[in-house]
Wavefront OBJ file of the C-alpha trace (Angstrom):
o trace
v -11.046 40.592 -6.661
v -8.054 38.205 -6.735
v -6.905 36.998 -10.183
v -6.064 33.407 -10.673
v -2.641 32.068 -11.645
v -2.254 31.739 -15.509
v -2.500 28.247 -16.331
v 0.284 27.605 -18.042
v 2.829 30.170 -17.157
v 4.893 30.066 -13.721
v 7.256 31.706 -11.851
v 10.624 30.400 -10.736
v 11.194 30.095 -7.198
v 14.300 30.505 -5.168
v 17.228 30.408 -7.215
v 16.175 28.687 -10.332
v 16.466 29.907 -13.486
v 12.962 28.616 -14.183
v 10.377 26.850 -12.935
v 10.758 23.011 -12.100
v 8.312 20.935 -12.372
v 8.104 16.876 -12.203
v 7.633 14.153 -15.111
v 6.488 10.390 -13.123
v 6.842 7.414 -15.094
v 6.026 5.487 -11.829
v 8.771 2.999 -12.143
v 9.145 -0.359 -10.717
v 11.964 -1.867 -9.607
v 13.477 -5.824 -9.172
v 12.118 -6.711 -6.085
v 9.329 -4.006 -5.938
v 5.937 -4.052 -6.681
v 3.685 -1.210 -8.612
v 1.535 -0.615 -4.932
v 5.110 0.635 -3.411
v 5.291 2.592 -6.834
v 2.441 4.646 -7.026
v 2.714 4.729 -3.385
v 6.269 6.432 -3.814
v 4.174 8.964 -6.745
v 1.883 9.956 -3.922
v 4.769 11.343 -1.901
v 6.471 12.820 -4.368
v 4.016 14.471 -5.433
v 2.945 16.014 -1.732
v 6.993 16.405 -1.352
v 7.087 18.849 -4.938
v 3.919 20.471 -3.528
v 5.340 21.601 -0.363
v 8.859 22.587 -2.033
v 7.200 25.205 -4.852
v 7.933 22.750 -7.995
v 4.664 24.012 -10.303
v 3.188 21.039 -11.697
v 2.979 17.069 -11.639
v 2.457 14.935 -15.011
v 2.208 11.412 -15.561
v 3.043 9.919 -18.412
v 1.244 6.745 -20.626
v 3.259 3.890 -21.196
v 2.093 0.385 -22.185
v 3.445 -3.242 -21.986
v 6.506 -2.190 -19.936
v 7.189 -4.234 -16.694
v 9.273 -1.008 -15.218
v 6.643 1.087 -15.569
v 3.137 1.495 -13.859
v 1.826 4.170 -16.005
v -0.401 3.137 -18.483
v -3.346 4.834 -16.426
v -2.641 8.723 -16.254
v -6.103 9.857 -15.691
v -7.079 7.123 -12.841
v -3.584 8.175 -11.236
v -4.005 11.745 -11.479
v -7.522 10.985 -9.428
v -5.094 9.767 -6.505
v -2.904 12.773 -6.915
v -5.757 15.101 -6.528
v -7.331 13.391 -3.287
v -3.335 13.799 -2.065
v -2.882 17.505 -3.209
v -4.516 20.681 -2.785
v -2.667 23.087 -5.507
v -0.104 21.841 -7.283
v -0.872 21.407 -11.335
v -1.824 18.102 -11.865
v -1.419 16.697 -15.684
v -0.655 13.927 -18.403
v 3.093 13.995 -19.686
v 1.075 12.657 -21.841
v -1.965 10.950 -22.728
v -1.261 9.309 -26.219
v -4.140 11.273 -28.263
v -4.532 7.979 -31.144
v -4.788 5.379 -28.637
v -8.516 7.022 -27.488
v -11.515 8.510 -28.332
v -11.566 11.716 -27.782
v -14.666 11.818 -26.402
v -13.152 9.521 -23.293
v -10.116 11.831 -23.218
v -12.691 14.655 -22.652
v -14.851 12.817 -19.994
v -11.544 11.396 -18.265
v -10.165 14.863 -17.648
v -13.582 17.042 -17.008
v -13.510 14.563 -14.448
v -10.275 14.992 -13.028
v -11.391 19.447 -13.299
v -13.916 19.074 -11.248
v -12.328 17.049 -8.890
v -9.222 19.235 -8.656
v -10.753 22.898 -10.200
v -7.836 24.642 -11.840
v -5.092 23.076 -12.066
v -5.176 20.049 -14.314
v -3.069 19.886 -17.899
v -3.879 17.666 -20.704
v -0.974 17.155 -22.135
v -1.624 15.237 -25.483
v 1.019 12.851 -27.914
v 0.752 10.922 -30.768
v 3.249 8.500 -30.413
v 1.711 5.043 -28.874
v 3.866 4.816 -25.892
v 4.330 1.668 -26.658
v 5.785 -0.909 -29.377
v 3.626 -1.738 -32.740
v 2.027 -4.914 -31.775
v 0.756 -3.147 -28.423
v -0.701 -0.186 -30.161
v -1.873 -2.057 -32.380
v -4.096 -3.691 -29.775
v -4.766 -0.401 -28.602
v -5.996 1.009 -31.594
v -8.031 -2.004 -33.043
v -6.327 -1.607 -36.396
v -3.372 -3.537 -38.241
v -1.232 -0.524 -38.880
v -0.502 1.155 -35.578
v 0.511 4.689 -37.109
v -2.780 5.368 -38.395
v -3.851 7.255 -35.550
v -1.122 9.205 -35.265
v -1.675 10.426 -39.193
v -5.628 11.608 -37.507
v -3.807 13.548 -34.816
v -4.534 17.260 -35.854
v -8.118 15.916 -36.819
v -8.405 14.480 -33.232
v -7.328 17.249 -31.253
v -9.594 19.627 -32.839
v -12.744 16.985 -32.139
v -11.200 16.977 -28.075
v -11.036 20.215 -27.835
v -14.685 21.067 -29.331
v -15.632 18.384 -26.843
v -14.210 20.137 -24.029
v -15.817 23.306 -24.987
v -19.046 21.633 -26.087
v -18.664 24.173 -28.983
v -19.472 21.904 -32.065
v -21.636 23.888 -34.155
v -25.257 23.674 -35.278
v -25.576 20.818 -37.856
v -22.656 18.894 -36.998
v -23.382 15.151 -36.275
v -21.688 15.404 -32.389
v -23.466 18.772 -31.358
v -25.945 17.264 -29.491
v -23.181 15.060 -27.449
v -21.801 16.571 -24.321
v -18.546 15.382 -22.529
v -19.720 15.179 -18.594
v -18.462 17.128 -16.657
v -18.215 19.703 -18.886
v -19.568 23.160 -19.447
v -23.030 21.833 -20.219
v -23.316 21.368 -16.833
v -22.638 24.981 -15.964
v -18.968 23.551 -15.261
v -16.124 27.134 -15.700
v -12.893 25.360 -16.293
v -11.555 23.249 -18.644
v -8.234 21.477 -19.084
v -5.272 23.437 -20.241
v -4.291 21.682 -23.651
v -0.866 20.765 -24.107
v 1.374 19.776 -26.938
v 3.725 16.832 -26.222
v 6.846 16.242 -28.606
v 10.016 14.604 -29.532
v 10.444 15.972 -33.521
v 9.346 18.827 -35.343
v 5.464 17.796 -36.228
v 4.300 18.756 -32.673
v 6.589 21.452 -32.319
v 4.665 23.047 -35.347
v 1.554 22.359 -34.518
v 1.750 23.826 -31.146
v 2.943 27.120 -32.371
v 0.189 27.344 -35.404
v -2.668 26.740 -33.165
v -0.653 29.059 -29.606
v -0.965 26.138 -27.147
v 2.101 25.532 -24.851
v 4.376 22.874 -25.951
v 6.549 20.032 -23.825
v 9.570 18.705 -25.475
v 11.298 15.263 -24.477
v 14.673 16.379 -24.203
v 15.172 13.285 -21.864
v 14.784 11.024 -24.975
v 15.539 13.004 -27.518
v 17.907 15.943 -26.927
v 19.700 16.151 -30.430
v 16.168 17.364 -31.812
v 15.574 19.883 -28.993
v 17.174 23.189 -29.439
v 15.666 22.771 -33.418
v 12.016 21.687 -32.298
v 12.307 24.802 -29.657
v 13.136 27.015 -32.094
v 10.046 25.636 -34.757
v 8.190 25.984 -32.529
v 8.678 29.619 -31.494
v 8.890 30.483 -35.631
v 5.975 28.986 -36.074
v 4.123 30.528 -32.838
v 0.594 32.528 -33.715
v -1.208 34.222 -30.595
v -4.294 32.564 -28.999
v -6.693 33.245 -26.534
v -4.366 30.541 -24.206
v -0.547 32.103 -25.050
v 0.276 35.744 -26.377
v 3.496 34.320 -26.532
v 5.498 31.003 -26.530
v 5.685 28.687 -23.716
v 8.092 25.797 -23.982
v 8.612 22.754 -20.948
v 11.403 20.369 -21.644
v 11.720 16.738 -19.713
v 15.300 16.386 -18.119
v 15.916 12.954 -16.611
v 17.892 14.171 -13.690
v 19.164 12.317 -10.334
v 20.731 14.217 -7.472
v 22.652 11.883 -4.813
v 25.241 13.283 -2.445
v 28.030 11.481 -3.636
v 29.098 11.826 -7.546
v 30.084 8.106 -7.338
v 26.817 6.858 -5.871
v 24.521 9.084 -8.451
v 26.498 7.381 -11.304
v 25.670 4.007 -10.018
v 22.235 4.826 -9.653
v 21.623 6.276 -13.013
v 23.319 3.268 -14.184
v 20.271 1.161 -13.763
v 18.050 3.403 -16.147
v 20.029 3.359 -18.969
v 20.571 -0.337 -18.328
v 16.851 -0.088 -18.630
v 16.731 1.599 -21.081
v 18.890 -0.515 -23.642
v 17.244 -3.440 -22.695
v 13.760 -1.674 -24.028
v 15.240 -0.356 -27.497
v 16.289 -4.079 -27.968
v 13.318 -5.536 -27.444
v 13.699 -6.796 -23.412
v 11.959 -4.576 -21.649
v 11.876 -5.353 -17.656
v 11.810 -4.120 -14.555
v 14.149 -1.721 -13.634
v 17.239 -3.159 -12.553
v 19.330 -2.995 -9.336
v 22.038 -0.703 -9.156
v 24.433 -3.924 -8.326
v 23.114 -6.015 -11.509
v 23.659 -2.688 -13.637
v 27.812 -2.538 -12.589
v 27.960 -5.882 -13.109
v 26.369 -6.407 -16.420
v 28.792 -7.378 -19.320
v 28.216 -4.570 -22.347
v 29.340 -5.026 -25.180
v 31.407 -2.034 -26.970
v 28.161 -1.100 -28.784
v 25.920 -1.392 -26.093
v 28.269 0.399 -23.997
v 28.408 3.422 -26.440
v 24.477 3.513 -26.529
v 25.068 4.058 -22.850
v 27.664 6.383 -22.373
v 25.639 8.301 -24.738
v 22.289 7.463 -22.536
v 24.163 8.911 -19.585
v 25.326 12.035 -21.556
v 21.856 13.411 -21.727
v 21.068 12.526 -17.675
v 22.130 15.211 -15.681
v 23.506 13.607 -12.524
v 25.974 13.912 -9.453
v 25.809 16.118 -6.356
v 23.250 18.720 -5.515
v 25.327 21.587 -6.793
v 26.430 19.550 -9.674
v 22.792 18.482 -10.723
v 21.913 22.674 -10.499
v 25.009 23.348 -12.798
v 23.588 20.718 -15.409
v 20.484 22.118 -14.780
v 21.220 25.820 -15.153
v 22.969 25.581 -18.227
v 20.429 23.503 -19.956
v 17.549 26.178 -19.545
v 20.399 28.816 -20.792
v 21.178 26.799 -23.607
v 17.529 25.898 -25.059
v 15.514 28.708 -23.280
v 13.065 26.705 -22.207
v 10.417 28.251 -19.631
v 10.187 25.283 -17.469
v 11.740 22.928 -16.364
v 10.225 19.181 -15.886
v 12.122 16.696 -14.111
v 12.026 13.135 -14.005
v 13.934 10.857 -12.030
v 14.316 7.376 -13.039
v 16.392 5.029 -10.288
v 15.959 1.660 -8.975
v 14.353 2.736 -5.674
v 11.276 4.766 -4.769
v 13.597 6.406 -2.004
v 16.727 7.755 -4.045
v 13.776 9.167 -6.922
v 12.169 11.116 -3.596
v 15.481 11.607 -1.946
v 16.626 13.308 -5.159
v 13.788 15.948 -5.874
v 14.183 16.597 -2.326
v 18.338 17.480 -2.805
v 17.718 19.351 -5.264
v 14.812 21.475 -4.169
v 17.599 21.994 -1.504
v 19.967 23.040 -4.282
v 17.449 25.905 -5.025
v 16.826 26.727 -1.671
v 13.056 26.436 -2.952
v 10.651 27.076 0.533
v 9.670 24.543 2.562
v 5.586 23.523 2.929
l 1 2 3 4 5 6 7 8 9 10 11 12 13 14 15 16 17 18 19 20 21 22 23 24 25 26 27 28 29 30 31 32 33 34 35 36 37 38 39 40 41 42 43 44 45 46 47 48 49 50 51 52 53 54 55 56 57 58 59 60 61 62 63 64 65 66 67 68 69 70 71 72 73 74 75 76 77 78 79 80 81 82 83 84 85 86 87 88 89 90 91 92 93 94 95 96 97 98 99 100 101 102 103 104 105 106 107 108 109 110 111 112 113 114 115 116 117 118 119 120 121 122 123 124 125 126 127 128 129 130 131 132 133 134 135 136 137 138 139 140 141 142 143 144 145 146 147 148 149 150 151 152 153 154 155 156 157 158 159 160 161 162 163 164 165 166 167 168 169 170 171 172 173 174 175 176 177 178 179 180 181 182 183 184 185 186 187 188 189 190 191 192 193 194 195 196 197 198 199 200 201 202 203 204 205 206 207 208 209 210 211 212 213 214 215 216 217 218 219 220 221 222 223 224 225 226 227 228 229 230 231 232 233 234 235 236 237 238 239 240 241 242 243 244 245 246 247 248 249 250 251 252 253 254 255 256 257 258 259 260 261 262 263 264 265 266 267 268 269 270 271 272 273 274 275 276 277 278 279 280 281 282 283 284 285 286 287 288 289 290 291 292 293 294 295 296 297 298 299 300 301 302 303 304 305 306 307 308 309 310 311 312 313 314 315 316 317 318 319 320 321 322 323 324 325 326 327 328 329 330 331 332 333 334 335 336 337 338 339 340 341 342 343 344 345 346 347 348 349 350 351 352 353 354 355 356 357
């Protein structure tokens, strides 16, 4: 009888240190529309398929014109009528700003339309600024869901077993499709973090754990490490398992990938003061006129990207997963066009000499 592949562990292919894996935001660019950017997830999703990268998430954002990801479970649906093995998941879905009983109906939905090989990955930030998850939430103080986290993910999960016990006001509810239904596999829970609070609750309760180095690397090394500390065996992990997200942009010229990564942290400033657009063109990023503190939140924007050639993008790479020890890998590529974000995966599957379809 053949086994099935763990869900959550992988093995490296080719040359890489560990498994990669990809992180979409679906971005949009000046001049592009979100069609040509969910079109441009759909191939790189086939295109990290056919190269060996392990899994695909999509992350929830809301009220950001350069993003077109505030739907991770109806894009996932897309994925899966594009894909045929490749893990499929939410980098994350922002636990507060749902039920849980949606969350569990949303992605028994998404199992049984892709058996095996869907991740839930779950935050509890909003993805979003205050007055939007606000609106999300239906309440005047936005954090309050986050505060309910633990208490939510332990209402999902019973949902997603149907395992609420005798007595309990929900035991008679089942989340469709779902087990009640005679329905084997569930969705792999994830942890999603960028602080300690995740990191510890992931290890207490043995799920896997994904860290946002990409927007928060000076916290990563000492969530890792929580994390692992505070790691108890469960019937998902005997031991820890730790993804990191590492914006990363391959080009083949060192000059070119520095222009292009240019335009997300231009991006990105423009978000953490309050401007948030659509992602801007490489040109407009050159010639925009920073200022010497915007230009320092920049430079050290750009330190955390790991960008240039091919080999130089594998270097960055390679010494990252030596210095944190994560056990994956998850990339995301953030650039002005749908074609340099495909074009890069595609370099540096090269890199890797990962196998071709």
């Amino acid at each position: 009888m053949e086994t099935a592949p763990h869900p959550v562990r992988a093995t490296p292919q080719g040359s890489a240190p560990t498994p990669l894996s990809v992180l979409d935001l679906a971005t949009v660019g000046v001049g592009s529309t979100p069609t040509a950017s969910l079109r441009t997830s759909v191939e790189i999703a086939r295109l990290a398929e056919a190269r060996g990268f392990h899994r695909y998430w999509v992350a929830e954002h809301h009220s950001m014109p350069g993003v077109a990801s505030s739907s991770p479970a109806v894009i996932l649906a897309h994925l899966a009528a594009h894909t045929t093995r490749i893990r499929l998941g939410s980098g994350g879905v922002m636990l507060p700003n749902h039920a849980p009983l949606v969350i569990a109906e949303q992605f028994g939905t998404l199992e049984a339309m892709a058996p095996g090989r869907v991740d839930l990955g779950l935050g509890r930030a909003p993805g979003t600024d205050g007055a939007t998850a606000a609106a999300l939430r239906r309440t005047q103080n936005p954090h309050e869901g986050a505060d309910e986290f633990p208490r939510q993910l332990a209402e999902l999960t019973r949902f997603l077993k149907d395992d609420f016990p005798d007595g309990h006001p929900y035991s008679r509810i089942h989340a469709v499709p779902g087990p009640v239904q005679g329905h084997g596999n569930t969705p792999q829970i994830w942890l999603l973090g960028s602080s300690g609070f995740s990191a510890r609750l992931a290890g207490t309760l043995g799920l896997p754990f994904a860290f946002a180095h990409h927007f928060s690397a000076q916290n990563t090394v000492p969530a890792l490490d929580l994390y692992r500390e505070s790691f108890r065996p469960s019937e998902v992990l005997d031991a820890p398992y730790a993804v990191i997200g590492v914006s990363a942009l391959a080009t083949e010229d060192e000059a070119e990938a520095r222009r292009q990564v240019l335009t997300g942290a231009l991006n990105m400033l423009r978000l953490r003061t309050g401007r948030p657009g659509l992602i801007p063109t490489p040109d407009e990023a050159a010639a925009y006129p920073f200022s010497s503190l915007e230009r320092e939140f920049v430079d050290s924007w750009l330190g955390n990207v790991v960008h240039g050639t091919p080999d130089a993008v594998r270097a960055g790479l390679d010494d990252l997963a030596k210095r944190t020890g994560a056990d994956e890998l998850m990339l995301t590529a953030n650039a002005h066009t749908g074609a340099v974000r495909l074009r890069s995966y595609e370099l540096i599957a090269d890199a890797y000499g990962l196998p071709r379809g």
